[in-house]
N, C-alpha and C positions, 0 to 999 in steps of 0.2 A: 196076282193083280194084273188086270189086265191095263194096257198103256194104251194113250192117244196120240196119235201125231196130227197136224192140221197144216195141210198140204197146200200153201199159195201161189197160184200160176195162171198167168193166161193162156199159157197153152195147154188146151181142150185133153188132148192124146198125151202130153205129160202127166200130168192132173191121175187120168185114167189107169196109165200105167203104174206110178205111183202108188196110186189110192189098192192097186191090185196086188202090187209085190206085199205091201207093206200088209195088208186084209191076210193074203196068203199066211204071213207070218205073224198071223194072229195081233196084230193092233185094231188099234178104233182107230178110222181114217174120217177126218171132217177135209173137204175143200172148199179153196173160193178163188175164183177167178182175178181179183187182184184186193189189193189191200187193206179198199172201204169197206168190201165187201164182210174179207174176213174179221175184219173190227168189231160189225154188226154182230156178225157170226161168235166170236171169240166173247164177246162180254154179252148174250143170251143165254150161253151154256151154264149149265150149273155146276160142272165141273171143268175145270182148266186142263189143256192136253198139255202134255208131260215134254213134247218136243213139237218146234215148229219148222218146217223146211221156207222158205221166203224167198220169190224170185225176185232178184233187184231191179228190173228193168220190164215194168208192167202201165197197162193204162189207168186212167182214173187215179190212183194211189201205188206210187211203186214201191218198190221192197223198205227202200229209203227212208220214204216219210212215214212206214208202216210202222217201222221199226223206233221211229223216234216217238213215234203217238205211244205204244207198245209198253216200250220204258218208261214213260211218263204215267202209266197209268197203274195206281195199286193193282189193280184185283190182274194185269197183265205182266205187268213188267219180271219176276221170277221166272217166265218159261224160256228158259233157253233157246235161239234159233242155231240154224245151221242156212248160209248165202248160197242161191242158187243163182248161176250167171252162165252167157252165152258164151262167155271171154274171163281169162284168168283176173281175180282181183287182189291189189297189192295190199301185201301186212298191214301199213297204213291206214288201208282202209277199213281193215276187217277190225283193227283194232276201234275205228270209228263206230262200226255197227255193234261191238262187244258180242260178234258172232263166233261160234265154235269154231267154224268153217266154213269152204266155200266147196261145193260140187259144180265142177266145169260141165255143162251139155254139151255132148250128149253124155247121161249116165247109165251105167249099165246098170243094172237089174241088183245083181250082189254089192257090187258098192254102196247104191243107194242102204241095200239094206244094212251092209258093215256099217255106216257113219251113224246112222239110227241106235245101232247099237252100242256104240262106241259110245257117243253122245248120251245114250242114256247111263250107262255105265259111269261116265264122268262124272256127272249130276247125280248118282243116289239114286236115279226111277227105277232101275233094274231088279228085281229081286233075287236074281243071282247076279250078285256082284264080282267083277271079275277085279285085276288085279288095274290101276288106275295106267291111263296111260294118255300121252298128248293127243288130245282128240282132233283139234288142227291141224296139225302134223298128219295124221293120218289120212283125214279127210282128205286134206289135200292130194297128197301123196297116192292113195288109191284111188281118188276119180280120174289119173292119168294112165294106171295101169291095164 
């Protein structure tokens, strides 16, 4: 089974790289530059991607109100995200967004794709399921490594 991620950011060269690590490691990568965009985008598909990366802090629509339209919305609200941010964000919050986690920028290349993994593991997408583990926790924990 092949997995989607749908990768939301206004930065162009995030976006890019992103969209490459994760293609490299065999997913379906959709992007959208902020998070009217991906809305449009996300309720066209005829399948729903299995994890979403979400920048909090975008034009037109930030990760924020992305996330709150997201959940409100049947055919969206089930995909789990993971918070991307320039600056660390407090439990608090993440507990507001009912996000897995949060990757600080800059992320390296293998992190990004550990939380991916992680995160799908959590949630059941995986088809090798590994053994469960705090996906928050780690997310956070390895975008400082």
């Amino acid at each position: 089974m092949r997995h989607s991620i749908f990768v939301i950011d206004d930065d162009q060269t995030f976006r890019i790289r992103a969209s490459m690590t994760l293609r490299q490691a065999g997913y379906q990568v959709y992007c959208a530059a902020n998070g009217d965009e991906a809305l449009a985008d996300l309720l066209a598909l005829a399948k729903t991607p299995s994890l979403i990366l979400v920048d909090l802090v975008m034009p037109v629509m930030d990760g924020w109100r992305f996330r709150e339209i997201q959940r409100a919305n049947s055919k969206l609200s089930h995909i789990p995200i993971i918070a991307l941010s320039d600056a660390p964000v407090g439990n608090e919050y993440l507990g507001l967004l009912k996000a897995l986690g949060v990757l600080v920028k800059p992320i390296a290349h293998s992190h990004l794709l550990k939380a991916v993994i992680l995160a799908l593991d959590e949630h059941g997408a995986d088809t090798q399921r590994r053994p469960s583990q705090n996906v928050e926790g780690k997310v956070r924990a390895d975008a400082h490594t």
